[in-house]
N, C-alpha and C positions, 0 to 999 in steps of 0.2 A: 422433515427434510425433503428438498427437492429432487427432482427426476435426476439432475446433472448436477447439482451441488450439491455440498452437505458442511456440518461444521462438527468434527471429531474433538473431542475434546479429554487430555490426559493430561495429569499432572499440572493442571493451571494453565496448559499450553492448549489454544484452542488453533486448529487447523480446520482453512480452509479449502477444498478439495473440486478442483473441476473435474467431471467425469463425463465428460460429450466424447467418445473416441473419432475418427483418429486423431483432431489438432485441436479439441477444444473449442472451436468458432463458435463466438459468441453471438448467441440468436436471443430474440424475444424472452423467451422463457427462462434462457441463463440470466440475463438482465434481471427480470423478476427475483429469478430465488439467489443471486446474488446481493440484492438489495434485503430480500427479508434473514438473509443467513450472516452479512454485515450484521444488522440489526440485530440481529440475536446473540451474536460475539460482543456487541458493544453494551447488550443490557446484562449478561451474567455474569454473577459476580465471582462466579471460578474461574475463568478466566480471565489469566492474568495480561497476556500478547499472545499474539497473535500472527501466524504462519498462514499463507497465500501462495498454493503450489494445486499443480496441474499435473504432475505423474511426475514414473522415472525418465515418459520420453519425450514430452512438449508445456513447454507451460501453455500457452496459447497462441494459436498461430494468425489473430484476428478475426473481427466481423465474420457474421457468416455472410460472404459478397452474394451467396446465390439468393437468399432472405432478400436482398436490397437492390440487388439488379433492375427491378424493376418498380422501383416505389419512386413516386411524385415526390413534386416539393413538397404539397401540401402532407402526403403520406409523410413523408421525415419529419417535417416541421413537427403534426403533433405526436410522431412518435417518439423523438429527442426531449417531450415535455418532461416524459417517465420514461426513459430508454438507459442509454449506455450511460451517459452522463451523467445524469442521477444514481446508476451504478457503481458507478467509478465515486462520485461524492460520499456514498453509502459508507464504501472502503476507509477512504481517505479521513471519514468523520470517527472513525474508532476511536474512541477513549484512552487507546491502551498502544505499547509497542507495535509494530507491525512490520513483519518482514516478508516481500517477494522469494519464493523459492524456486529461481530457474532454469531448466532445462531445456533440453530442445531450442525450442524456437520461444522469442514474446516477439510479437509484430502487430502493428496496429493496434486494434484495440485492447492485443494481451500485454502490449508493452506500455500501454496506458495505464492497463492495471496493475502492473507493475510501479508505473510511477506514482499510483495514488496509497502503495506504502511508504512506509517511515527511512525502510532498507531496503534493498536489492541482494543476492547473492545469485550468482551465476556459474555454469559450469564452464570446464574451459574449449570444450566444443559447442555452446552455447550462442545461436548470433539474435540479437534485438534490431529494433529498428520501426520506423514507421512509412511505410512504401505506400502511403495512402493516396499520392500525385499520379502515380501509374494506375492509377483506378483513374485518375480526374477526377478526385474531391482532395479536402486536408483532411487531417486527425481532427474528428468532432466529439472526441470525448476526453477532452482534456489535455491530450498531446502538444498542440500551440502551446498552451501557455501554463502547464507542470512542469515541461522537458524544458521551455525557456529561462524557471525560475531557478530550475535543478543546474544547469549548466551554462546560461547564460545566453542571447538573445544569437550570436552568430554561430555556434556550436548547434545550436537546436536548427536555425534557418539551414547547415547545410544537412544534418542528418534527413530533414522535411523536406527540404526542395529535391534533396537527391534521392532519398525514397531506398536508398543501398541498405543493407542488412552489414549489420555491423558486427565485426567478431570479438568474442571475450576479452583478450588484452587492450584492443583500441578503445571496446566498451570502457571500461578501467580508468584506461589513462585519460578521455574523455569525462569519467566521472559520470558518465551515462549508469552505471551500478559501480556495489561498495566493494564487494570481493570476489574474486575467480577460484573457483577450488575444484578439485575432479569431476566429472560428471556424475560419478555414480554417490559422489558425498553431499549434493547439493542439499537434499533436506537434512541430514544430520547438522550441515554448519548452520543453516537457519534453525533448526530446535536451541543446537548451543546459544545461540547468540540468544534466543527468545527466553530459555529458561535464567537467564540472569536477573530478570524481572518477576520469576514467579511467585516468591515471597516480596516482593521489594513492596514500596509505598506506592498502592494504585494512584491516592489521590495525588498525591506529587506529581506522578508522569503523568496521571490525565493532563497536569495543571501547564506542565512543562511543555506541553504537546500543544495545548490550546493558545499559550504564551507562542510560542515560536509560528505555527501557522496562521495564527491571525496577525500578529504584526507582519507577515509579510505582505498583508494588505493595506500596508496603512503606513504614512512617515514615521519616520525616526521620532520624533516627541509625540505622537499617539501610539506607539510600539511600546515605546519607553512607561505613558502613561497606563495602558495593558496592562504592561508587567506587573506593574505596580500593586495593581486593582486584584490581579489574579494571584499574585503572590500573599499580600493580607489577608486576602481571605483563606489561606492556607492553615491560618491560625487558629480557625475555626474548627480543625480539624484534629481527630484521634492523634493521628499518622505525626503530625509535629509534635505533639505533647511528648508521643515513645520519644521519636528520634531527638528531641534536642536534651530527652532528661537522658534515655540512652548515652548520649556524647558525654555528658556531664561526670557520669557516673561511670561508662565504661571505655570511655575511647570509641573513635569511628568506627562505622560496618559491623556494628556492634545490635543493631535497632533490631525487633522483632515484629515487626509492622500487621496491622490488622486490614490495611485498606478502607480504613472508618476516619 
């Protein structure tokens, strides 16, 4: 486990944990061991989904600016090679469910990380946002163009250009995240929502998950053709044999699934 991350793991629910006090800002080092603590959530196989939470009082409140105040082009350029953004891909590459648990504050790059789960859940004093213009840079780890895919091309351009911290309900109805619930229940409704998948069919949702973000790069009849490919080969798998002789035999929601 790392100095500021770690990955707890209970009941098939494996939790991700930022512990840099007070806001989280994400430096060098969180980059690293959230990249290799991703990584380790996505190779175990008790681990069913996956919870992405920063405490009871910030998820992240972005970059650390004082780390970057003074770094070149040259300095970003090759530190963005292995930096936040390969961090954030680390996230977003999970095999498995994933849900943002948050609190406080996500701004800039915490609200990136947030976008590179599957879910969002927020409290209702909770504000997001990505104010990375009032520095005079953009979101360079994924914000452009996550938030634009998440909400759509002019909804993402004004929360970016305006750089405003956005609060729980507007977040909402935005679709900037999935649910608002009290501040102090934010991790239990992300546990609920994760433990629905902790028996289910790993390889299904891995298949479901690779299905849905790769066609989003790609037209409609290579999406389509995706599917296809990723679905067949489903076949090949333990998890279909239970679930379709289960249906057969017992009626739906019925399967006892091995994740093979």
């Amino acid at each position: 486990m790392g100095e500021f991350v770690r990955l707890d793991v209970e009941g098939a629910i494996g939790t991700i944990r930022l512990e840099r006090p007070p806001m989280n800002a994400l430096n060098r080092q969180i980059e690293q061991e959230l990249k290799a603590v991703a990584a380790e959530a996505a190779e175990r196989p008790d681990v069913r989904a996956v919870i992405v939470y920063g405490g009871e009082k910030v998820f992240a409140a972005g970059a650390d600016i004082k780390e970057m105040a003074d770094m070149s082009y040259s300095d970003m350029a090759a530190k963005e090679e292995n930096g936040l953004t390969a961090a954030m891909s680390a996230v977003a590459a999970i095999p498995k469910p994933t849900v943002a648990a948050i609190t406080g504050y996500a701004l800039g790059g915490g609200f990136e990380l947030a976008l590179s789960c599957d879910r969002r859940i927020i409290g209702d004093t909770t504000k997001v946002g990505q104010p990375e213009v009032l520095l005079g840079v953009i979101p360079g780890a994924g914000g452009t163009q996550r938030l634009a895919r998440l909400v759509g091309p002019s909804k993402a351009k004004d929360i970016i250009f305006s750089g405003r911290f956005v609060k729980a309900p507007e977040a909402l109805e935005l679709g900037l995240v999935d649910e608002v619930v009290a501040a102090d229940e934010v991790y239990a409704a992300a546990r609920k929502w994760a433990e629905q998948f902790a028996n289910g069919p790993a390889r299904a949702l891995a298949a479901a998950k690779a299905a849905i973000d790769g066609g989003l790069d790609m037209d409609l009849d290579n999406g389509l053709r995706l599917e296809t490919q990723i679905f067949a080969g489903l076949f090949a798998t333990e998890d279909q044999k239970i679930g379709m002789r289960s249906f057969i035999e017992n009626g739906p929601g019925k399967a006892e699934f091995t994740g093979r």
